[in-house]
N, C-alpha and C positions, 0 to 999 in steps of 0.2 A: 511730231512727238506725241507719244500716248499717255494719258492720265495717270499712267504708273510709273513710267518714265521720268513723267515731269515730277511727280512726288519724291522719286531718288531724290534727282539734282535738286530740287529745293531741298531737302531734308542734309543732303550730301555735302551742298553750300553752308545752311547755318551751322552744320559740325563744324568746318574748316572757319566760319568766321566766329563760334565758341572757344577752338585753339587759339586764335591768333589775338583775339582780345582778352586772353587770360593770358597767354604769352605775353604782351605789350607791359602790360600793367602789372606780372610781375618782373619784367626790366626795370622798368623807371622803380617799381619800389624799393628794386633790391641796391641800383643807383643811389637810392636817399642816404645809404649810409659811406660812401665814399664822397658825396656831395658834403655832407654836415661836415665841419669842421672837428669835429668831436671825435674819438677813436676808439672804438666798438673794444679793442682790447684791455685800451684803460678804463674803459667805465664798467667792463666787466670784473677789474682786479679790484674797482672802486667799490662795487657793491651796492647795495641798493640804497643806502644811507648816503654813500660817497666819503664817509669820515672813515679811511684808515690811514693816514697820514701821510708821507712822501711815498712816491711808486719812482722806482729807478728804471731807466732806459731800457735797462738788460732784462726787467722784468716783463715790461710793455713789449720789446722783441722776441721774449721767448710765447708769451701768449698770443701774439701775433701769429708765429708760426703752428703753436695749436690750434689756432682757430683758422689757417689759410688763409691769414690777410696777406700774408708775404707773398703770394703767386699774385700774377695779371689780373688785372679786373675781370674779364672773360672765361678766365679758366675759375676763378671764383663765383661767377653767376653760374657758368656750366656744373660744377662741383654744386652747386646750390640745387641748380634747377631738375641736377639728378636725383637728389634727396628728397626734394620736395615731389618729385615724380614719386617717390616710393614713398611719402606719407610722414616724411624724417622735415620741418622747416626749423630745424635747430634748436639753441637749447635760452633759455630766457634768461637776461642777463640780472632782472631783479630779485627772480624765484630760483632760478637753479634749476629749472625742472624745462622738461620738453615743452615747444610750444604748444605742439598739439594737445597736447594732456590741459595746460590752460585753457585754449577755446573750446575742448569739452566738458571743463570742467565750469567754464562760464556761460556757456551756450544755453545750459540747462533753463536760468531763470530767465534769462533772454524769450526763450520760446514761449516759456508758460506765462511769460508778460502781452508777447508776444499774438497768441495764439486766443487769449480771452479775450485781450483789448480789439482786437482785426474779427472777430465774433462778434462782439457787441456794438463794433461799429458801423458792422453790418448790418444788423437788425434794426439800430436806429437810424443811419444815413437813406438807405434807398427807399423805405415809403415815407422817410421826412422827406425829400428831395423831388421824390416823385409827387409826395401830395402838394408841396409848394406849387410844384410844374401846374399842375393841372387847378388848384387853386390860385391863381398868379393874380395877387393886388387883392385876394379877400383878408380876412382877416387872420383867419388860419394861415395865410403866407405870409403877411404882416409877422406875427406870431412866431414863428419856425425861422424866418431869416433875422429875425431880434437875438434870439436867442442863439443861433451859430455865428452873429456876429460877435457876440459876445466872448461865445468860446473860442474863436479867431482871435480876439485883439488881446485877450490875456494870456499873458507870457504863462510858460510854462512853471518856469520855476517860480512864478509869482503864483500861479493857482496850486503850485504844488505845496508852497511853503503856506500859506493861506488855510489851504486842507489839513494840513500839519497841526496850524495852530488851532482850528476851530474842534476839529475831532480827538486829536492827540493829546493836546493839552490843555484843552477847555473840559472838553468832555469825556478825555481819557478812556475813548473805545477803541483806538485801536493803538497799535506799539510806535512812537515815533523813527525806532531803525525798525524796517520790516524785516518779520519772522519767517520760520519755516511758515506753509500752509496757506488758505485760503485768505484768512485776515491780514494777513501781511502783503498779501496782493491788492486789495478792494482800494484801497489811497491812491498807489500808481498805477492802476488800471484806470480807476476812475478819469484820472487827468488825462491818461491818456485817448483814453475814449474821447473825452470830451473837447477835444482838440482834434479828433481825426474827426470825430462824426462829424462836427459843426462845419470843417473842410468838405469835406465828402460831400456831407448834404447840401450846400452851395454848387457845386460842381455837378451833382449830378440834378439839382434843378437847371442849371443850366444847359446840359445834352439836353435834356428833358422838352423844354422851353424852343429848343431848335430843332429839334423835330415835326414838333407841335405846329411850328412858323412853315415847314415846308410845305409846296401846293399840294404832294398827294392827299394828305389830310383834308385841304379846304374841297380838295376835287372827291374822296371817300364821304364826306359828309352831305354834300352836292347832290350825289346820288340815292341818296336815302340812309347809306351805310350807320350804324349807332354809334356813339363817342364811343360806348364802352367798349366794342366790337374795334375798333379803329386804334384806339390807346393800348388793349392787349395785343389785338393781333397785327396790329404794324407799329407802333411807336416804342415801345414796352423792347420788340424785338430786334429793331433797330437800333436802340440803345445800347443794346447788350453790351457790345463789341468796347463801345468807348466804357462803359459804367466798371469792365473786368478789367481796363485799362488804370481806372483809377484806383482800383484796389489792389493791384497789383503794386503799384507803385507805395503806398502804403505798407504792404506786406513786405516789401522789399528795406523800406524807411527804417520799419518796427525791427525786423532780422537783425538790420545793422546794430543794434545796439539804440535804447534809447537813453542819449547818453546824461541827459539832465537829469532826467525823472528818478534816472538810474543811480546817481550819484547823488541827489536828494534824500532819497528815501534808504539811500546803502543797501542797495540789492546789487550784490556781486554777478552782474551780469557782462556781457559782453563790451558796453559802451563804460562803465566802471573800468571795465579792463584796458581800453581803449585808451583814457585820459590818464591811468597810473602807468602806460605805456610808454607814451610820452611826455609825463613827468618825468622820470625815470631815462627817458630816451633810450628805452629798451626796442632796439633798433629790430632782432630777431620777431619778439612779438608785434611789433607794427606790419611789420611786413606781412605777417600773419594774420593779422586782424583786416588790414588791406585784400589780402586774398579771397580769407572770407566773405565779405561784403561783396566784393567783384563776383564771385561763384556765385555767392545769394544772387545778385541782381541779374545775374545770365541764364540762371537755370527758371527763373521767374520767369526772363524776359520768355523764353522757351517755351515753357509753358501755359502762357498768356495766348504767343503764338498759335501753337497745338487749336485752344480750345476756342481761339476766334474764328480760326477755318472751321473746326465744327458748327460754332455758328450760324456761321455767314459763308456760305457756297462761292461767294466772289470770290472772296480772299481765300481760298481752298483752293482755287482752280488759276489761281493770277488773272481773274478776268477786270479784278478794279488797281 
């Protein structure tokens, strides 16, 4: 088989295994609400509050058959899963409004939380991580895993409420519910940052640190070769592959909704939306938010794939 050949069928494969695990998972999620005891029709007469006082039989049956609870389970997932093919995942039982229109309308702060925090913990994770590697037991490594141990062991909402009180309401610079704009981001970004980076930077001292330990290196230096020469152009590059792995997973983490930080600081984002979901047992939007996530993490995972065969020739060609 020829090199173009084989790129179909691997390309051809992940398509078919991107259907069938977005297929799987939205089964089982659309299952959750036949599973719950609960009944999608009376919580929907109930409302978001649930105080409108008795609901009769005859009403719970007639909104049944609005909403196709009364047909098969099958023909309900089919009926579903056609909708959701054209972009319709039904309508939210706490808002009243489409779901899609929610996850667009909450996606937004998601990203820009999203998108600064996965930036900045970039810049600070991989030359902390990397300089630990290559300082390993000095002082600057001492130094750098003190401090991501740090930002490891403390909870989130413990640094988030903490940051709250020290700036918010000690020193009253910045808004306790965040705002539109830049200032109302710099609190949960900050946490968040500082929780991925401190992760990251451990992680990626340790790729870092196993590369380091394998013999080509003792055998590169053996020969005259320079560390510098050796840590850019073989360790550095070797790395790669696993270093976009871990950021990927984080990109994927942050997407989902960060649901603490989110809900601390009441930034209407994704994982806000998430927890008023299921408060609410707004069974529509779970499913949705479910999906969500699942798409994030696949189209990620996709992606990751893509740019590690450009990396790495092995994995390009299935020779590793």
């Amino acid at each position: 088989m020829n090199r173009k050949n084989k790129v179909l069928k691997m390309a051809l494969l992940e398509f078919l295994q991107f259907g069938l695990v977005l297929f799987i998972i939205s089964f089982l999620t659309f299952s959750i609400m036949h599973l719950s005891p609960k009944n999608p029709a009376e919580l929907w007469l109930m409302g978001t509050d649930g105080n409108v006082g008795m609901i009769s039989e005859e009403s719970v049956r007639i909104q049944e058959k609005v909403m196709g609870l009364d047909k098969p389970f099958l023909v309900q997932y089919g009926r579903w899963l056609g909708n959701a093919l054209r972009g319709d995942l039904g309508i939210s039982f706490s808002t009243n409004r489409p779901v899609t229109e929610e996850l667009r309308i909450h996606v937004v702060p998601t990203l820009q939380l999203t998108f600064i925090s996965l930036v900045l913990t970039i810049l600070l994770a991989v030359p902390s991580g990397i300089l630990s590697a290559v300082c390993k037991e000095s002082l600057i490594d001492q130094v750098i895993r003190f401090f991501s141990f740090i930002g490891i062991s403390v909870a989130s909402f413990v640094m988030g409420l903490f940051l709250l009180w020290i700036f918010s309401i000690r020193l009253n610079l910045f808004p306790v519910i965040a705002e539109e704009g830049v200032k109302g981001l710099i609190l949960p970004v900050a946490v968040l940052t500082i929780q991925s980076a401190s992760r990251m930077t451990r992680q990626i001292r340790a790729i870092i640190l196993e590369q380091l330990n394998e013999s080509y290196v003792e055998g590169a230096l053996l020969r005259g070769v320079s560390y510098r020469k050796v840590l850019f152009g073989h360790v550095l590059r070797n790395s790669a592959v696993p270093i976009l792995t871990q950021i990927s997973i984080y990109t994927g983490v942050l997407l989902g909704g960060a649901t603490i930080i989110e809900s601390i600081f009441s930034i209407n984002g994704l994982g806000k939306l998430a927890v008023r979901s299921i408060t609410h047992m707004d069974y529509y939007m779970i499913q949705g938010f479910v999906l969500w996530s699942a798409l994030v993490y696949l189209v990620i995972n996709l992606m990751t794939d893509f740019i590690s065969r450009l990396i790495d020739p092995r994995i390009r060609y299935g020779t590793q």
